[in-house]
N, C-alpha and C positions, 0 to 999 in steps of 0.2 A: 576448545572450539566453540562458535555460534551457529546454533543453526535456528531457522526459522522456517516457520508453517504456517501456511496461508486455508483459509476455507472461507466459506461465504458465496463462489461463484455460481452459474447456474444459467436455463433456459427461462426469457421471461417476456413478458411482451411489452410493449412503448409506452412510455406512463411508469410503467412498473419502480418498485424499488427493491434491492441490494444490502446488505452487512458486509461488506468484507473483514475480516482480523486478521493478522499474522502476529503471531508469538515467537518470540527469541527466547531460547533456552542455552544450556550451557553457563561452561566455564568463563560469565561475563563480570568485569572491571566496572563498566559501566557506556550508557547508551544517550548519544546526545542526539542527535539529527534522524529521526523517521520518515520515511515517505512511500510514495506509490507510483508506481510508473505503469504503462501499459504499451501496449503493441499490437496493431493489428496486422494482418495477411500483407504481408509485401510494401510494409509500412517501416518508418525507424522506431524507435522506441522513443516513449513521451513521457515526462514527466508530467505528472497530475496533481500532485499534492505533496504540501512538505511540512512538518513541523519540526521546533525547534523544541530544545529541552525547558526552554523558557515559554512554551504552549504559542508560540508563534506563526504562523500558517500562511502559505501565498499557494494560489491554484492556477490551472492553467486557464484563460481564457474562458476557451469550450466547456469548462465544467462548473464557472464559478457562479454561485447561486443555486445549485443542484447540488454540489457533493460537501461534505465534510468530513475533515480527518479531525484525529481526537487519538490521544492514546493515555491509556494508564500504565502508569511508570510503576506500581506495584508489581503490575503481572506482565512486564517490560510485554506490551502488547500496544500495537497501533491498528486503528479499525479505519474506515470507507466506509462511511453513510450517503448512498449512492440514490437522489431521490429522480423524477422525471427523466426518468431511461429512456436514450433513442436509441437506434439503431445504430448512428454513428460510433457509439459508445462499446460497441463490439467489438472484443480486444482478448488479449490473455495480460490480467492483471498480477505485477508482481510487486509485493514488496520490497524497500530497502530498508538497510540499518546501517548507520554509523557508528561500529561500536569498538570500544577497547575489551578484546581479552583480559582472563586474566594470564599473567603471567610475560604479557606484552609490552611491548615499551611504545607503540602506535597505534592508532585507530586505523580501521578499513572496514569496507562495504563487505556488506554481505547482503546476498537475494532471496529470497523465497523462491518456493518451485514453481509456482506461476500460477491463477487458478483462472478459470475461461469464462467470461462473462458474454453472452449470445444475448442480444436484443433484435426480436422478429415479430412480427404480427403472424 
């Protein structure tokens, strides 16, 4: 199995800036597609950011110029450099992964547990 852990979230105020990381553990084959997604209060879920195994990256919109993903493929970890924090930006941020088990014959998603990022004055 994969599982992944997310840390980095927290209370901060407008301006502010963010680390998010999530780490994939387990019995992994290998990991091509990483991302971020978010969701705030009585909202759908968004994607935010995506990179490819090939260090390739598209953001949404609302965040581009402000965030960057990046991941190190040693410590199968993808991070969220989250810089001029609005309020809008208040969500519960989760990771993805695209990944093959081992012992699998198909790749699937997997999430992190979700960590809570609060932007307030």
């Amino acid at each position: 199995q994969v599982q992944l852990v997310e840390s980095g979230g927290g209370l901060l105020q407008p301006g502010g800036s963010l680390r998010l990381s999530c780490s994939a553990s387990g019995s992994i084959n290998s990991i091509n597609v990483m991302a971020w997604y978010r969701q705030a209060p009585g909202k759908e879920r968004e994607l935010v950011a995506v990179i490819t195994s090939g260090d390739s990256t598209n953001y949404a919109d609302s965040v581009k110029g402000r965030f960057t993903i990046s991941r190190d493929n040693a410590k199968n970890t993808v991070y969220l450099q989250m810089n001029s924090l609005k309020p809008e930006d208040t969500a519960v941020y989760y990771c993805n992964v695209v990944a093959l088990a081992r012992g699998s014959s198909y790749r699937r998603n997997y999430w992190g547990q979700g960590t809570q990022v609060t932007v307030s004055s």
